[in-house]
PAZAPA-4460 file (N, C-alpha, C; in steps of 0.05 Angstrom, whole numbers, plus 32768, in hexadecimal, padded with zeros to 4 digits):
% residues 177
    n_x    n_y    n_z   ca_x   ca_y   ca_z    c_x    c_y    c_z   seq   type   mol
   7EE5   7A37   7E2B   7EF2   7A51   7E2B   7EFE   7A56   7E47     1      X     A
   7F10   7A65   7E44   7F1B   7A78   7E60   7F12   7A84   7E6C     2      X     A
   7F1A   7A8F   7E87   7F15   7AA5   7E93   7F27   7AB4   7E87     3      X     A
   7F1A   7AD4   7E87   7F23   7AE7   7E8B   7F37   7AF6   7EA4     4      X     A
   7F50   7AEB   7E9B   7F5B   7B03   7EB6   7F55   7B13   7EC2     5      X     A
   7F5F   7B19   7ED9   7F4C   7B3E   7EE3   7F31   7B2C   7EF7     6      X     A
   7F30   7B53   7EFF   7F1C   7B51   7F09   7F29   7B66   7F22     7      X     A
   7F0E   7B71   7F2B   7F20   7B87   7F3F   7F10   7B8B   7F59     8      X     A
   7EF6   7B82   7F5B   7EE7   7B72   7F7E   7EFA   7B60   7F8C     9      X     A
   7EF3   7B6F   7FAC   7EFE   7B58   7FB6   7EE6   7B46   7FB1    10      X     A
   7EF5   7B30   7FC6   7EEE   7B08   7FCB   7ECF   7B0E   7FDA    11      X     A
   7EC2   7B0A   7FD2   7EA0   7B08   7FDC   7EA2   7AEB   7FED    12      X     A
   7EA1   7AEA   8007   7EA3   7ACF   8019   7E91   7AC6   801B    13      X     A
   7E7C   7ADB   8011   7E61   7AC9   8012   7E55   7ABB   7FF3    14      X     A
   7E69   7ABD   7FE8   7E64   7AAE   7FC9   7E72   7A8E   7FD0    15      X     A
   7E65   7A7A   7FC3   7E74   7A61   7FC4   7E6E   7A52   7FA7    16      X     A
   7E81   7A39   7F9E   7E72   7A2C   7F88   7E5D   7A15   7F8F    17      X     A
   7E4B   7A12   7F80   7E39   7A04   7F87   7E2F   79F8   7F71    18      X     A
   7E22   79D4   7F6F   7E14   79CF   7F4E   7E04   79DC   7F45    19      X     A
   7E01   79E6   7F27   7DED   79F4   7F15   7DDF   79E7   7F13    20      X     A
   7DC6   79FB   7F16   7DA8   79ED   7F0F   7D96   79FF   7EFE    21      X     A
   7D8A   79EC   7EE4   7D80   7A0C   7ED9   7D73   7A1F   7EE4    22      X     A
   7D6B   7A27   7EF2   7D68   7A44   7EFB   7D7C   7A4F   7EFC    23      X     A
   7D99   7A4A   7EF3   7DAE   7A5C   7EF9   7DBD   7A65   7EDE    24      X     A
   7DA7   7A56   7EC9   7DB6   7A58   7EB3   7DB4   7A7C   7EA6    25      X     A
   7DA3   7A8F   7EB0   7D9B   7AA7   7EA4   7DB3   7AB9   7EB3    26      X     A
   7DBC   7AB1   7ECD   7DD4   7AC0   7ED7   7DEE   7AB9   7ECE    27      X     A
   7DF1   7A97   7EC0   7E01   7A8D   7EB2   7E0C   7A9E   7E9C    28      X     A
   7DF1   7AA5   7E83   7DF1   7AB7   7E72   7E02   7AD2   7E72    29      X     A
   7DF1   7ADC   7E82   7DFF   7AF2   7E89   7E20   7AFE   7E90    30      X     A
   7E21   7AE7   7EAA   7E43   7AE6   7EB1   7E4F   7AE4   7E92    31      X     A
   7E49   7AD1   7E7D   7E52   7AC4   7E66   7E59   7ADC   7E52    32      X     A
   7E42   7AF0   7E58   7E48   7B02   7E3F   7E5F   7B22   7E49    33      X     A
   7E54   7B1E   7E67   7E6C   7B34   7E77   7E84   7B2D   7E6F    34      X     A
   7E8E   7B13   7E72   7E9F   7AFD   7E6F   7EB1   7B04   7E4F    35      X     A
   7E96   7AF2   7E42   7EAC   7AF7   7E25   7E9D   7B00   7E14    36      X     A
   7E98   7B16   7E11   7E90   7B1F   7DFD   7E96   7B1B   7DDC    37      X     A
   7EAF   7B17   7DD4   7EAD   7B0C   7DC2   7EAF   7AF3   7DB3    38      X     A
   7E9C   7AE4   7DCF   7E9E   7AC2   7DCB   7E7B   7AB6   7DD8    39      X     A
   7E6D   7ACB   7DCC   7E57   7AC0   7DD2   7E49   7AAD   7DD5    40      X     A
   7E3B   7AA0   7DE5   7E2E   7A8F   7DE1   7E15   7A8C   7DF2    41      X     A
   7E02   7A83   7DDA   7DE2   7A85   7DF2   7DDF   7A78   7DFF    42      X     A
   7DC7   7A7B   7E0A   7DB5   7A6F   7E26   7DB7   7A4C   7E1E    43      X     A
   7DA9   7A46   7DFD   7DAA   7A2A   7DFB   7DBD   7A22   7DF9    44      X     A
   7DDB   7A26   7DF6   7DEE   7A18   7DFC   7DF6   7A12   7E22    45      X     A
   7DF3   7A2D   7E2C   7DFA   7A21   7E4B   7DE3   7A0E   7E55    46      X     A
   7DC7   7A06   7E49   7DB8   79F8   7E53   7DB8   79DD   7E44    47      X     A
   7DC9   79DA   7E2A   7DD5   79BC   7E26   7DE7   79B7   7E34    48      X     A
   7DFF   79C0   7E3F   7E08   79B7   7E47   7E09   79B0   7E69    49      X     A
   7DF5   79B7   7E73   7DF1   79B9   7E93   7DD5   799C   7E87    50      X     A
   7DCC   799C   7E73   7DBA   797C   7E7A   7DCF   796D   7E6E    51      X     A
   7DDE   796F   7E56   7DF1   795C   7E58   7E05   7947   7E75    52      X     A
   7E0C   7961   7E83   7E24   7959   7E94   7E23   796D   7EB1    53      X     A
   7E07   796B   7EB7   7E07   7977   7ED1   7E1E   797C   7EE7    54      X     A
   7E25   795D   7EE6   7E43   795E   7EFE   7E52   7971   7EFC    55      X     A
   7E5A   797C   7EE0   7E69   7990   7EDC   7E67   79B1   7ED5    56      X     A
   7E52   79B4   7EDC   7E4C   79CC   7EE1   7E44   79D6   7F02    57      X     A
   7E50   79ED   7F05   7E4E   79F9   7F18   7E55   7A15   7F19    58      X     A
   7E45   7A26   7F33   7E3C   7A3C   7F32   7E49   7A54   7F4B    59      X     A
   7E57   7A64   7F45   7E61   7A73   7F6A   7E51   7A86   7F6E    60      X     A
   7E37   7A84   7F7A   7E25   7A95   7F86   7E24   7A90   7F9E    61      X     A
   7E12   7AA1   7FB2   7E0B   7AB1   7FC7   7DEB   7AA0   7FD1    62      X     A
   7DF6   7A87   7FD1   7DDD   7A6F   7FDC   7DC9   7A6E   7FC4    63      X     A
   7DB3   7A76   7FC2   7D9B   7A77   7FA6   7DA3   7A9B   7F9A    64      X     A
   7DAF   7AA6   7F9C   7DAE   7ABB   7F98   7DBE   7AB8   7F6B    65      X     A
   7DBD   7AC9   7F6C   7DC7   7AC7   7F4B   7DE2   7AC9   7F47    66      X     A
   7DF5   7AB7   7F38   7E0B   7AB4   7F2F   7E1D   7AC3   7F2C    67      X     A
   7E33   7AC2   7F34   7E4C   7AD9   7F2E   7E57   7AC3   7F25    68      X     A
   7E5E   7AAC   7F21   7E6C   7A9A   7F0C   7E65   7A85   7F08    69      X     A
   7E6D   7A6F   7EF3   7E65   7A5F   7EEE   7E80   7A44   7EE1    70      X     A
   7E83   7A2F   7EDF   7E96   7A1D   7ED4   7E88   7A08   7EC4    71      X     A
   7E90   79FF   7EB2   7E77   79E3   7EA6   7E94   79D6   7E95    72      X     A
   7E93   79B7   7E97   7E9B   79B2   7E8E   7E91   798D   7E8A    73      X     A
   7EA0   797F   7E79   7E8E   796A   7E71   7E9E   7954   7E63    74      X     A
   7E90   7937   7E5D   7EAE   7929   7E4E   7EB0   792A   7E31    75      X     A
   7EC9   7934   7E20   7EC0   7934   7E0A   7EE0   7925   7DFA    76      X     A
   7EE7   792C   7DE7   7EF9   791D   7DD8   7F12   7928   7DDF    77      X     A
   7F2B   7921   7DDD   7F41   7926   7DE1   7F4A   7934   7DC1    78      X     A
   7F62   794A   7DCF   7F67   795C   7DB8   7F4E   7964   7DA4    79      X     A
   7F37   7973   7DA8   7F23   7977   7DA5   7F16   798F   7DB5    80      X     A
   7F09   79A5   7DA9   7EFD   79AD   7DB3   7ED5   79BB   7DA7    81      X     A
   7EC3   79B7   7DB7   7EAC   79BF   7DA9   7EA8   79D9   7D97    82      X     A
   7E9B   79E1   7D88   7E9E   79F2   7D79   7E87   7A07   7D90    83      X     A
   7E90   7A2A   7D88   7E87   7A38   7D97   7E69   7A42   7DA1    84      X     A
   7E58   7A41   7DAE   7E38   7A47   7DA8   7E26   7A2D   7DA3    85      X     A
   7E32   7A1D   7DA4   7E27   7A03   7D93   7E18   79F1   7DA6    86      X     A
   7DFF   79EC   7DA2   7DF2   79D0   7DB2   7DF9   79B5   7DA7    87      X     A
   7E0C   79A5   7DB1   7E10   7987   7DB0   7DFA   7979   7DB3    88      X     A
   7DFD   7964   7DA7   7DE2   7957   7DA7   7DF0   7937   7DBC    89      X     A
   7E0B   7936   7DC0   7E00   7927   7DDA   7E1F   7927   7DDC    90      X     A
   7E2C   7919   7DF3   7E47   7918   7DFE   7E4E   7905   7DE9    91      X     A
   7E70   78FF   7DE0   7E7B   78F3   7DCF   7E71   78D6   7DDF    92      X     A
   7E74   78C1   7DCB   7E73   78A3   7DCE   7E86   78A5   7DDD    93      X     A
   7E9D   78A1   7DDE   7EC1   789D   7DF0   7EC8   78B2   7DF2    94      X     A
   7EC1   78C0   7E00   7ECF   78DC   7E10   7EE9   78D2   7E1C    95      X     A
   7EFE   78E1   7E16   7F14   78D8   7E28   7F23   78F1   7E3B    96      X     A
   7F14   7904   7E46   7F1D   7916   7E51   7F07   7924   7E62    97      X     A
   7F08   793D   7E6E   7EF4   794C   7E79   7F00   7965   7E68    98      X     A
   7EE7   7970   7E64   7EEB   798F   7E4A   7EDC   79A9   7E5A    99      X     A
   7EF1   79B7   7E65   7EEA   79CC   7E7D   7EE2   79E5   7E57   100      X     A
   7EBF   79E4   7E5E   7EB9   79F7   7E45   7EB8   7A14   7E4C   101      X     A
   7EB4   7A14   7E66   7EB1   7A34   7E6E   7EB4   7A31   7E90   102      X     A
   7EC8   7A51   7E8B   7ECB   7A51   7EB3   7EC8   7A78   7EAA   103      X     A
   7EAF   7A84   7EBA   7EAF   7AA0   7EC0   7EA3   7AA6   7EDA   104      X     A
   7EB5   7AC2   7ED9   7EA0   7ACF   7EEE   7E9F   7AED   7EE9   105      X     A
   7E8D   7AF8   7EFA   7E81   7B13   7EF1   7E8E   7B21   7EFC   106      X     A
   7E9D   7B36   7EED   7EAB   7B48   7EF4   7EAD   7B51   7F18   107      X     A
   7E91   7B4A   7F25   7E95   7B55   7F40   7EA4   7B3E   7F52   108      X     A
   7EA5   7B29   7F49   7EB4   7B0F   7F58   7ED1   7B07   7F53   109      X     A
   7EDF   7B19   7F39   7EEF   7B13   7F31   7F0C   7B16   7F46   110      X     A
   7F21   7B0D   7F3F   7F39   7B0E   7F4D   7F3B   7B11   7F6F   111      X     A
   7F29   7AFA   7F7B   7F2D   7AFC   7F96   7F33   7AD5   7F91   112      X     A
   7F3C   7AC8   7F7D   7F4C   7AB2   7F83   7F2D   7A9C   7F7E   113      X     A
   7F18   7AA6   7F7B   7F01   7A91   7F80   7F03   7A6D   7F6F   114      X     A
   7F16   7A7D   7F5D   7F0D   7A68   7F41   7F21   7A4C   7F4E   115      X     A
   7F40   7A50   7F5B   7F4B   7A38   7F67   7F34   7A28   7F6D   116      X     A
   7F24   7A24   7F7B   7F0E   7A16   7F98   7F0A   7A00   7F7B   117      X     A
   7EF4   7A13   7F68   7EE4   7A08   7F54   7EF6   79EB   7F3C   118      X     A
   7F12   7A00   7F3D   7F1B   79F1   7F29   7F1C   79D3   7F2E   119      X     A
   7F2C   79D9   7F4D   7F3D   79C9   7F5A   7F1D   79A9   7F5F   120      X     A
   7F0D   79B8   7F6A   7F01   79A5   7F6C   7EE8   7996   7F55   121      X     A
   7EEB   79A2   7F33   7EEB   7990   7F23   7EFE   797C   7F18   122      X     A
   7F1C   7985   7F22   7F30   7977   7F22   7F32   7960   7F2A   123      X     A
   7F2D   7968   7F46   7F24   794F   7F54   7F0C   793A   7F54   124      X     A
   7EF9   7945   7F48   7EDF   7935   7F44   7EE2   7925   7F2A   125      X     A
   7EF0   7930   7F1A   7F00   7920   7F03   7F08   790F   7F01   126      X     A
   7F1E   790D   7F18   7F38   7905   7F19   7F27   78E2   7F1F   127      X     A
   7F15   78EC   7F37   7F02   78D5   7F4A   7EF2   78BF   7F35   128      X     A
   7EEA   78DA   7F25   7ED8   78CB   7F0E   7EF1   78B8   7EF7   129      X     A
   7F08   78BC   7EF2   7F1A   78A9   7EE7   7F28   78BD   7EC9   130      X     A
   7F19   78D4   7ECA   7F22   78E0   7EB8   7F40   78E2   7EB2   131      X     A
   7F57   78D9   7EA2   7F6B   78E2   7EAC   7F78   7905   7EA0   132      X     A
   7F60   791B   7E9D   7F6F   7932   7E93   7F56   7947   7E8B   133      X     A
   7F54   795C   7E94   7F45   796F   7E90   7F57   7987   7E6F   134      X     A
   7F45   7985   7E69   7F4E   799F   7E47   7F39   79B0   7E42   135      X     A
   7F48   79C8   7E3D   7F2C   79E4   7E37   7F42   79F0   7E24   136      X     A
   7F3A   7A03   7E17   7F43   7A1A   7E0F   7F42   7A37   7E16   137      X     A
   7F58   7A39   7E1D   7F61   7A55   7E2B   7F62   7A6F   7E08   138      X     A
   7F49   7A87   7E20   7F48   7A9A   7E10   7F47   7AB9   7E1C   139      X     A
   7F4B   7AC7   7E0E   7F4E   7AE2   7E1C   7F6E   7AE3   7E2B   140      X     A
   7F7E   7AD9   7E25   7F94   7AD8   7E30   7F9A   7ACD   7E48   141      X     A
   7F8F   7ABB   7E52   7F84   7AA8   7E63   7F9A   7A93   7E6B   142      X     A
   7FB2   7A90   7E55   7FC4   7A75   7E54   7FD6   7A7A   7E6F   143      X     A
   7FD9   7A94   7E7B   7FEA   7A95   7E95   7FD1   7A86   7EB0   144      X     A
   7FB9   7A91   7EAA   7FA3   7A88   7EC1   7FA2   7A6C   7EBF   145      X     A
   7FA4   7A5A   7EA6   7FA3   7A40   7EAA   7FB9   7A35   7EB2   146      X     A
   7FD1   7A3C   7EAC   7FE8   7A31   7EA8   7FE6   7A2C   7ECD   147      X     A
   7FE3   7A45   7EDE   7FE0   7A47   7EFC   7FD5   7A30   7F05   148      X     A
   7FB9   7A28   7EFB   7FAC   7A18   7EFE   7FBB   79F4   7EF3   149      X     A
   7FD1   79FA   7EEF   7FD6   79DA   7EED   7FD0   79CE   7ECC   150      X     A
   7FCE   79DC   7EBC   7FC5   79DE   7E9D   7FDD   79E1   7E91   151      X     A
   7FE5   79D7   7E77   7FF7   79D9   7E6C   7FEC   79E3   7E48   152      X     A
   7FF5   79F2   7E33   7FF0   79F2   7E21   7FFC   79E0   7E0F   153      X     A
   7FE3   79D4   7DF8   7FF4   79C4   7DE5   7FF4   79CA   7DCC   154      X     A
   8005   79C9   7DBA   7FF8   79C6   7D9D   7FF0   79AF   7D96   155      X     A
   7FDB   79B1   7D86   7FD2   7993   7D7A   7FC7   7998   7D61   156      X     A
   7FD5   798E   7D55   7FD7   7987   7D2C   7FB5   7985   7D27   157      X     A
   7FA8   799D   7D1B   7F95   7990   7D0B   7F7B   79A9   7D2A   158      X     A
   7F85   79BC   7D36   7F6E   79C7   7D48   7F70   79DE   7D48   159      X     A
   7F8D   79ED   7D2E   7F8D   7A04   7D2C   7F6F   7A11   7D23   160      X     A
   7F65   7A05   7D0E   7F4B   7A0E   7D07   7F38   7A18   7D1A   161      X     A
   7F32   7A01   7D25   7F1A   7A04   7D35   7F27   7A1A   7D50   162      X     A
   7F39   7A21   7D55   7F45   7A2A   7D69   7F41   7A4A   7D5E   163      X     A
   7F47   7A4C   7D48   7F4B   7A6E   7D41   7F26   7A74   7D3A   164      X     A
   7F18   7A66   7D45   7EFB   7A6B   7D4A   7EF7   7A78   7D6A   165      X     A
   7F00   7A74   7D7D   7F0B   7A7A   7D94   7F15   7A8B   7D93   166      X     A
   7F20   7AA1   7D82   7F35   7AB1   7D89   7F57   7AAD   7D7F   167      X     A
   7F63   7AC0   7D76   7F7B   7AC0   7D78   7F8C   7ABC   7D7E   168      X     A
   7F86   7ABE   7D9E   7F9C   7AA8   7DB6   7F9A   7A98   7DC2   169      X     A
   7F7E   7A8C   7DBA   7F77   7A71   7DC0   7F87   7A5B   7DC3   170      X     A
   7F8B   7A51   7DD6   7F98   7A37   7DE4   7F8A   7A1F   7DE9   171      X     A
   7F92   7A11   7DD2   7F8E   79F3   7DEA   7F9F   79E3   7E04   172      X     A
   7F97   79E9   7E1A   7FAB   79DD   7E33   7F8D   79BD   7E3C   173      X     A
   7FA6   79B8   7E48   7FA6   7999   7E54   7FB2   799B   7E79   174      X     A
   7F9E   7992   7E93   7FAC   7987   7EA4   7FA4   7971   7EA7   175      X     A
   7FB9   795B   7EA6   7FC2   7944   7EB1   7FAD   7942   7ECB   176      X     A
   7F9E   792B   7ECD   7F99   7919   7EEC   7FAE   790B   7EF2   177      X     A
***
């Protein structure tokens, strides 16, 4: 899923991103439901996916202090996306991409620019690892915030379905390594 546009705090300098570790998953929650409310999803999904694919989760808090955002993302199938709320029972056999599943933050961190740092440097940790392309689905109207980010939207034959589970204006975008 997307971020949410908006946000009306300034830039907290003393927030940074950092790897998630579960103890961070109950502030995870939270940001998640501020976030999207009508794209729920529980506690046991952010804690499959942080033992699945540690590397790709990360957290913008205030040293040990509790989460104002969070990013997770992981390798999964091309033109594909996981279904919503759902615990996977393990990463695809041939993953051919990185699948950015969630990027939020809590209304108090929002729109002071934080999310560039985070993106940029799963991008890059990607790119290192050989991935050649990060894909999420943009929601909440989100397709201008990715597009910024170097994301492009695609159609792809056969994901309308699972897409209008997501939402209405759900997007599948793709950036290129």
């Amino acid at each position: 899923m997307a971020l949410p546009e908006g946000g009306t705090e300034q830039p907290l300098s003393s927030l940074s991103w950092r790897p998630m570790r579960p103890d961070d998953i109950d502030a995870v929650v939270e940001v998640a439901r501020l976030s999207f409310p009508d794209h729920f999803e529980d506690r046991a999904c952010f804690q499959n996916r942080l033992a699945l694919y540690p590397r790709g989760c990360f957290v913008l808090a205030d040293g040990d202090e509790p989460a104002k955002g969070y990013l997770i993302a992981y390798p999964w199938r091309a033109e594909a996306a996981p279904p919503l709320n759902t615990v996977i029972e393990g990463l695809p056999a041939e993953p051919a991409l990185i699948y950015l599943h969630d990027l939020a933050l809590h209304p108090d961190a929002r729109g002071g620019g934080v999310t560039r740092a985070v993106v940029e440097r799963l991008a890059e940790q990607a790119e290192a690892d050989g991935w050649p392309a990060i894909a999420l689905v943009a929601v909440n109207d989100a397709v201008g915030f990715w597009t910024r980010h170097g994301f492009q939207a695609r159609d792809i034959a056969g994901l309308e379905e699972k897409l209008a589970s997501y939402g209405a204006d759900a997007r599948y975008m793709i950036r290129a390594l």
